[in-house]
C-alpha positions in Angstrom: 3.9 6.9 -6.1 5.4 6.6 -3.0 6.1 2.8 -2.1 5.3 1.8 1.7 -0.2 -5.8 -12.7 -1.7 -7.3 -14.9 -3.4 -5.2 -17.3 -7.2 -6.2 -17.7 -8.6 -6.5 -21.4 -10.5 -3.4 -20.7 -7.3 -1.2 -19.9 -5.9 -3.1 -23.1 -8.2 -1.9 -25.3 -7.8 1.5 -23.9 -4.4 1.4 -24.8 -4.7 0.5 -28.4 -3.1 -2.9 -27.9 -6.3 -5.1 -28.2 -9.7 -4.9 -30.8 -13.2 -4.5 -29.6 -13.9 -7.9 -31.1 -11.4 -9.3 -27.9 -13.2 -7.3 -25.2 -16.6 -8.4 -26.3 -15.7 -12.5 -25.8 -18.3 -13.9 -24.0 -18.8 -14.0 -20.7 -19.6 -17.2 -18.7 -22.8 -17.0 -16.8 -22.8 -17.1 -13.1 -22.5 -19.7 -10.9 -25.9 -20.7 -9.5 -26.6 -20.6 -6.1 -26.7 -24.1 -5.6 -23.1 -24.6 -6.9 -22.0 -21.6 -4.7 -23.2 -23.1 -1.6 -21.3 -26.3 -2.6 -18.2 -24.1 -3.2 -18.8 -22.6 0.2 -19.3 -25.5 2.4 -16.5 -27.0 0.5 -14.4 -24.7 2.7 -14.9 -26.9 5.7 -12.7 -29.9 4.7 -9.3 -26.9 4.5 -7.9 -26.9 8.3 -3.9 -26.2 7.1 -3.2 -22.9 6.9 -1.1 -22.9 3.5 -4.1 -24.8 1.7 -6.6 -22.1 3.5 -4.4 -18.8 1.9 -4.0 -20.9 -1.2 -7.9 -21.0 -1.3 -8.3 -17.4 -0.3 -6.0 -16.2 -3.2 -8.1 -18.5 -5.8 -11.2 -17.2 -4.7 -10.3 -13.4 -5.1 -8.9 -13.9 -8.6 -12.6 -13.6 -9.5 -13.8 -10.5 -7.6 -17.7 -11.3 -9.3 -17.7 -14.8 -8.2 -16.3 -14.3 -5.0 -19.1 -11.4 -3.7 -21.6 -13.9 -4.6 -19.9 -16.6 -2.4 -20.1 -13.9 0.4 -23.1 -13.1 -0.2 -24.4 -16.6 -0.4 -22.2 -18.0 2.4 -24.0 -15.1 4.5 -27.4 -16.1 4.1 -26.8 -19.8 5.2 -25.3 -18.8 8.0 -28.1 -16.1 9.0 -30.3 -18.8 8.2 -29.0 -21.9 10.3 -30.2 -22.6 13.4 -27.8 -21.7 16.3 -26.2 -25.0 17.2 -26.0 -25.9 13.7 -24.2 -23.3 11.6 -22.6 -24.3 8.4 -19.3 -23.5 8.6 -16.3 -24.1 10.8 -13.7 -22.0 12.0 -11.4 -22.1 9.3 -14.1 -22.2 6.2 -15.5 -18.9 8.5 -12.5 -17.3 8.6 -11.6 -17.6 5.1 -14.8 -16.3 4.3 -14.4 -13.4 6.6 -10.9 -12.3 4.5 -12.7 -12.9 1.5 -15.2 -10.4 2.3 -12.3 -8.2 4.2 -10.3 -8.3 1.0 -13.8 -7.0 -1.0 -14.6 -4.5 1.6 -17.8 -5.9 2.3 -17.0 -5.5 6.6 -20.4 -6.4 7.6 -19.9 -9.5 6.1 -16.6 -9.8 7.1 -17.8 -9.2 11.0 -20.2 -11.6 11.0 -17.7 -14.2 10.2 -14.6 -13.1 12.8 -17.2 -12.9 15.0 -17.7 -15.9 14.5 -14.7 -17.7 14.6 -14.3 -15.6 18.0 -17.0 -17.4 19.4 -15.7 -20.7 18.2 -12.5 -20.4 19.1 -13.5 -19.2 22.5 -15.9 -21.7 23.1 -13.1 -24.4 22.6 -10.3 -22.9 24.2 -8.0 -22.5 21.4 -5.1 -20.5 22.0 -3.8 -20.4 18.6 -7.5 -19.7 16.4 -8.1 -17.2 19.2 -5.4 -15.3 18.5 -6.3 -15.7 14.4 -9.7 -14.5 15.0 -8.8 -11.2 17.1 -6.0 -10.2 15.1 -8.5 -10.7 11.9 -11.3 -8.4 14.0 -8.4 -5.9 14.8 -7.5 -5.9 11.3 -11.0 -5.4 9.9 -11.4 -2.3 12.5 -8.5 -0.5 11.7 -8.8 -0.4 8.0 -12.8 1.2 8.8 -10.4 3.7 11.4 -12.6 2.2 14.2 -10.2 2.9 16.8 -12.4 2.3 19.8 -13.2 -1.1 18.5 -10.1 -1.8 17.7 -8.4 -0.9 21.2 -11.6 -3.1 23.2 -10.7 -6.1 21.2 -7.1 -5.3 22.5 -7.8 -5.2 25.7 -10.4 -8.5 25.8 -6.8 -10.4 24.1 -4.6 -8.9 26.8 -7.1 -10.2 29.2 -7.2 -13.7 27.8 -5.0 -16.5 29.0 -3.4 -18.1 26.3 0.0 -19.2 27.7 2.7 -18.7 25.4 0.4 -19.3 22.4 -1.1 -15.8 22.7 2.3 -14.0 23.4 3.6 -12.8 20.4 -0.6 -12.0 19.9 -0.6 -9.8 23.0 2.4 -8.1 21.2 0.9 -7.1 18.3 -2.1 -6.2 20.5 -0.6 -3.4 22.4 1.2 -2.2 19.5 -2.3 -2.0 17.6 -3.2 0.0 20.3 -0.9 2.7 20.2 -0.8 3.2 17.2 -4.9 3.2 17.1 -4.5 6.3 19.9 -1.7 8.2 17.6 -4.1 7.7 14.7 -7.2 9.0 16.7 -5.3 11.8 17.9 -4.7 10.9 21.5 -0.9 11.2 21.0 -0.4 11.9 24.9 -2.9 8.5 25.7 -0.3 6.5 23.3 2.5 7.9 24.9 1.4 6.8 28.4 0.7 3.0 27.2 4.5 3.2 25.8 6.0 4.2 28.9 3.9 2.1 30.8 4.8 -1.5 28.4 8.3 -1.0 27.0 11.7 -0.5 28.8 14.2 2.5 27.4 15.6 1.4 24.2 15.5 1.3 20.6 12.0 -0.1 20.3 10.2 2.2 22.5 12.0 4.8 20.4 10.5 3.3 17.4 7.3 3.5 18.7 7.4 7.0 20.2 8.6 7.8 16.8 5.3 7.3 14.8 3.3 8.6 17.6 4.9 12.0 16.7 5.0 11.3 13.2 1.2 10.7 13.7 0.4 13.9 15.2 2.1 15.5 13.0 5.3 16.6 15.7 8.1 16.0 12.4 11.1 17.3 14.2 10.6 15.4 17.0 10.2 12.0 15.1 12.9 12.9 13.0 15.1 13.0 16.3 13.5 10.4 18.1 14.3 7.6 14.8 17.5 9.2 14.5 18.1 7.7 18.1 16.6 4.3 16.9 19.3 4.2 14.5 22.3 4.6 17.3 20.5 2.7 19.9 20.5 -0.6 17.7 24.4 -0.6 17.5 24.2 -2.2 21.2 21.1 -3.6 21.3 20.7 -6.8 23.2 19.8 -10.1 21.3 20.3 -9.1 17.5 22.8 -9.9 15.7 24.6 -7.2 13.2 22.4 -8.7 9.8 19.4 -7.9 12.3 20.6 -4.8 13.3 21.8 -3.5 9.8 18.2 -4.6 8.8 16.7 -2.3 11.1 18.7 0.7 10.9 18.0 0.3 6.9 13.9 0.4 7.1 14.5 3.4 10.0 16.4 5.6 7.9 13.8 4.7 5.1 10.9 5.8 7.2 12.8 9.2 7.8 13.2 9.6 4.5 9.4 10.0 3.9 9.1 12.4 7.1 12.0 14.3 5.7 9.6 14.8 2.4 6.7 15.4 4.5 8.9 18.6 6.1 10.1 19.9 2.7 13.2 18.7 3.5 14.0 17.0 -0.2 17.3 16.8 -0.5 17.8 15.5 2.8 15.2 12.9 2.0 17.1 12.8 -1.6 20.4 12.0 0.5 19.2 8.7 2.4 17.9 7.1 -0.3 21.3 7.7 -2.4 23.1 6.5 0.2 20.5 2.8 0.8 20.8 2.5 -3.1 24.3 2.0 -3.0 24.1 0.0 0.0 21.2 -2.2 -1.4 21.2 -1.6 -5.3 18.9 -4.7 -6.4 16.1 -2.8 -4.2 13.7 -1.0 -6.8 12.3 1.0 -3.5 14.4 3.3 -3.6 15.2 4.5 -6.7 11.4 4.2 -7.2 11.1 6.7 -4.3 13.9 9.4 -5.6 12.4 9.4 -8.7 8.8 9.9 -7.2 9.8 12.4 -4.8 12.1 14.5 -7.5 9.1 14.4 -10.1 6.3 15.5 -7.9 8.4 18.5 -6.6 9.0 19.2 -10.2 13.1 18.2 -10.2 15.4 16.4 -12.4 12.5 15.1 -14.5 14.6 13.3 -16.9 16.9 11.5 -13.8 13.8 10.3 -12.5 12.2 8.9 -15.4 15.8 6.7 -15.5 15.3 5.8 -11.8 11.5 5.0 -12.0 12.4 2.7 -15.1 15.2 0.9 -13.2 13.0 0.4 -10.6 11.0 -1.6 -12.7 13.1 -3.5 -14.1 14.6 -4.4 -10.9 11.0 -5.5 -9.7 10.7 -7.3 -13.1 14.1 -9.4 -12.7 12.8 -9.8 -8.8 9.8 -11.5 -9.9 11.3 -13.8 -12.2 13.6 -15.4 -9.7 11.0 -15.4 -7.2 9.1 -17.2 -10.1 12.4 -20.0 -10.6 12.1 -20.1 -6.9 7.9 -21.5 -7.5 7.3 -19.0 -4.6 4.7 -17.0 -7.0 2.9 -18.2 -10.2 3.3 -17.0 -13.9 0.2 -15.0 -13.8 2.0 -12.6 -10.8 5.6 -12.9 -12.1 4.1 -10.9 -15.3 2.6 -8.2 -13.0 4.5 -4.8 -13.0 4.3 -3.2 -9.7 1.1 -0.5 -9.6 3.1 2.2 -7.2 6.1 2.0 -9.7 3.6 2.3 -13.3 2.3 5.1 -11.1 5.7 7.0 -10.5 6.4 5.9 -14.3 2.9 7.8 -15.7 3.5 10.9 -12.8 6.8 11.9 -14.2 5.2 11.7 -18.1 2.8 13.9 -16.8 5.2 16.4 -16.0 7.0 16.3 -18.4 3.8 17.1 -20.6 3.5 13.7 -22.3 0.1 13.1 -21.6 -0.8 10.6 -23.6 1.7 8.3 -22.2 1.5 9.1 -18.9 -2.4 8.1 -19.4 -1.4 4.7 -21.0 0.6 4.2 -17.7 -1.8 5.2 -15.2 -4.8 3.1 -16.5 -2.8 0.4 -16.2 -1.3 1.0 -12.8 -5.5 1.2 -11.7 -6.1 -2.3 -12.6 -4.1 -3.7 -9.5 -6.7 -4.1 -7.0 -4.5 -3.7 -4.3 -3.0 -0.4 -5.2 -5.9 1.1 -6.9 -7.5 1.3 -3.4 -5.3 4.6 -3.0 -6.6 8.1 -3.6 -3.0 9.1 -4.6 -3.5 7.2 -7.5 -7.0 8.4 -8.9 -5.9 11.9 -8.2 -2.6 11.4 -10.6 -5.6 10.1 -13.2 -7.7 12.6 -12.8 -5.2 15.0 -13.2 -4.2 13.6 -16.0 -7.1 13.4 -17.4 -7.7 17.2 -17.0 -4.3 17.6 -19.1 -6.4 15.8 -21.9 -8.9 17.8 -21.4 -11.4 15.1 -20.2 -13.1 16.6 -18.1 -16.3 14.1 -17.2 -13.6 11.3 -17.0 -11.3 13.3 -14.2 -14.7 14.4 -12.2 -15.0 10.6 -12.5 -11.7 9.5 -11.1 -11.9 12.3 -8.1 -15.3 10.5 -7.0 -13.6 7.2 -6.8 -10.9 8.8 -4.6 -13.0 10.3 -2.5 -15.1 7.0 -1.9 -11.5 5.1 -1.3 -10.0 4.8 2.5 -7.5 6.8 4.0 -4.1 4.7 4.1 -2.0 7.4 5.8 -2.3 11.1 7.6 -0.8 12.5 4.3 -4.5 11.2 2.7 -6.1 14.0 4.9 -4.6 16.8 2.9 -4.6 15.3 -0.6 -8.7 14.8 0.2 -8.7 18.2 0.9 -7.1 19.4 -2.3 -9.4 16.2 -4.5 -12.1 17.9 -3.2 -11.5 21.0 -3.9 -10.4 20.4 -7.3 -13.4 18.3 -8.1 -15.7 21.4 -6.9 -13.7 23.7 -8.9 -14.2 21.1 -11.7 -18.3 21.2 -11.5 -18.5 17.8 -9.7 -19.6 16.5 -6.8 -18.8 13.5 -4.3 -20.3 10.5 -4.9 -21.2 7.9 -2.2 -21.8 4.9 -4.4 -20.2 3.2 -6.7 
């Protein structure tokens, strides 16, 4: 998988690694809902925001519990009277990522909302800008575009002083982008010409507006300018610039692919190994890109498996460093395991490539990409498991887009689950 866990007992057991008798431990009973209203209102007393991400990350290590905490936290605030709701802004907003993070966005709504209103009501700058760049998150990932450009424009229009500055930033850039994804390239275009000065970052942004709208020559030759632009651009200094050249000549390597142009794609990301060659990216990436085209299956297995080893030594000293915990230090990335069980698959070992791939679903975070459940359903097929692969293509099909390329591969999913007997599932 392209890049831009922890195994579960269940994808244990699947793998042969762990007896029946482990999977079947017992499982605690709920919380009650008394105890999950404590839990909630115990939110209130977190006002810093490392304590308040610390809390978020707890909470969503137990996906079960936390619905129910949305769920319950939901109900007491429906059911409090206006002037007396139970939460305050930072206990809301914590709730509001939890449910964010679950995709649960009605609940999630209801509690930006809320902080909106709070932080509006007291003039806060700083929580203001928190609680519209949460909203603008929230309606972005449901490709609410409209939505997302009106709470764009009522942060432009708020006076924040220098507090709200780097907010309004990300603002208009939301907004651009939310016209290129909605396919008002010409719309986004105008709001560039109309906010930045010539130079490299208006490049950069006219860039994915034609990457967007699927103009691939042009965005080629308008990041291609980014790159020779930053050489003399004002107010970076050369670690800032070489920083920025690097991520743009990544980003053309994955339009490059999109064009069918693989060895020039193949041909940057050579050339950023040897320039950064503790970054498992990018052999990740060569490997990928090599194995789904059906090339030099046996180089990219080695590159795929240096790329995890490079994320595993990565994690370890980030681990010495105490800037993640044990449990995520023994994680293996999902989009490398992915790449890992794609080039089994094609090179016909199906069985591992299938140990591989469940594991790479467990990650929460990466599982929520249909470029994953395709590669298991595919590999399922191979396996002939047929009612497992209709399976997998439903759950792909019920998943997000994350990028333009998602509108083709649903097209194909789709038409591979039809040709497979199934049929689209909306639930769960």
């Amino acid at each position: 998988m392209l890049t831009l866990p922890f195994r579960s007992l269940a994808a244990l057991a699947a793998a042969g690694f762990l007896s029946a008798a482990v999977v079947a431990a017992p499982v605690p009973p709920p919380p009650t809902e008394a105890e999950l209203k404590a839990q909630a209102l115990k939110l209130n007393d977190l006002t810093e925001l490392p304590r308040m991400d610390e809390a978020l990350k707890n909470i969503l290590k137990d996906k079960a519990t936390a619905k129910l905490l949305v769920a319950t936290a939901v109900k007491m605030q429906a059911e409090a009277k206006e002037k007396d709701k139970p939460f305050k802004f930072g206990a809301a907003l914590i709730l509001g990522k939890v449910a964010h993070n679950l995709r649960q966005y009605d609940a999630a709504e209801t509690f930006y909302k809320f902080c909106d209103e709070t932080a509006t009501q007291l003039e806060n700058p700083a929580r203001m800008a928190q609680a519209y760049e949460a909203l603008i998150d929230l309606y972005w990932d449901q490709k609410k575009f409209d939505a997302v450009t009106a709470v764009c424009e009522r942060m432009l229009a708020t006076d924040g002083g220098k507090e709200l500055e780097l907010a309004k930033m990300y603002a208009i850039e939301k907004m651009i982008q939310g016209k290129a994804r909605a396919g008002d390239a010409d719309a986004a275009l105008r709001l560039i010409g109309q906010v930045y000065k010539a130079g490299w970052y208006r490049l950069q942004m006219e860039g994915y507006v034609y990457r967007e709208s699927g103009k691939l020559d042009k965005a080629l030759e308008t990041y291609s300018k980014v790159v020779e632009e930053l050489d003399d651009a004002p107010g970076l200094d050369k670690e800032q610039k070489d920083r920025l050249k690097k991520n743009t000549r990544y980003v053309m390597t994955g339009i490059h692919v999109d064009n069918n142009e693989l060895d020039k794609a193949a041909g940057i990301l050579k050339e950023l190994m040897k320039e950064d060659p503790e970054n498992a990216t990018y052999p990740n990436d060569l490997g990928f890109v090599w194995a789904d085209h059906d090339k030099n299956l046996e180089e990219s297995e080695k590159l795929i498996r240096k790329a995890l080893d490079l994320d595993k030594v990565a994690r370890e000293k980030l681990l010495e460093e105490k800037k993640i915990d044990a449990e995520t230090a023994k994680k293996r990335n999902a989009a490398y395991v992915d790449s890992l069980a794609w080039v089994l698959f094609k090179q016909k070992k199906y069985a591992d490539a299938k140990k591989q791939m469940l594991e790479a679903v467990e990650d929460d975070d990466q599982s929520q990409s249909l470029e994953i459940w395709d590669h298991l359903a595919d590999i399922h097929m191979a396996l002939g498991e047929k009612k497992e692969a209709i399976a997998a293509w439903q759950k792909a099909l019920r998943l997000p887009d994350q990028s333009s390329r998602d509108l083709d591969r649903r097209k194909k999913i789709t038409a591979k689950l039809t040709k497979a007997g199934g049929k689209p599932r909306k639930e769960d």
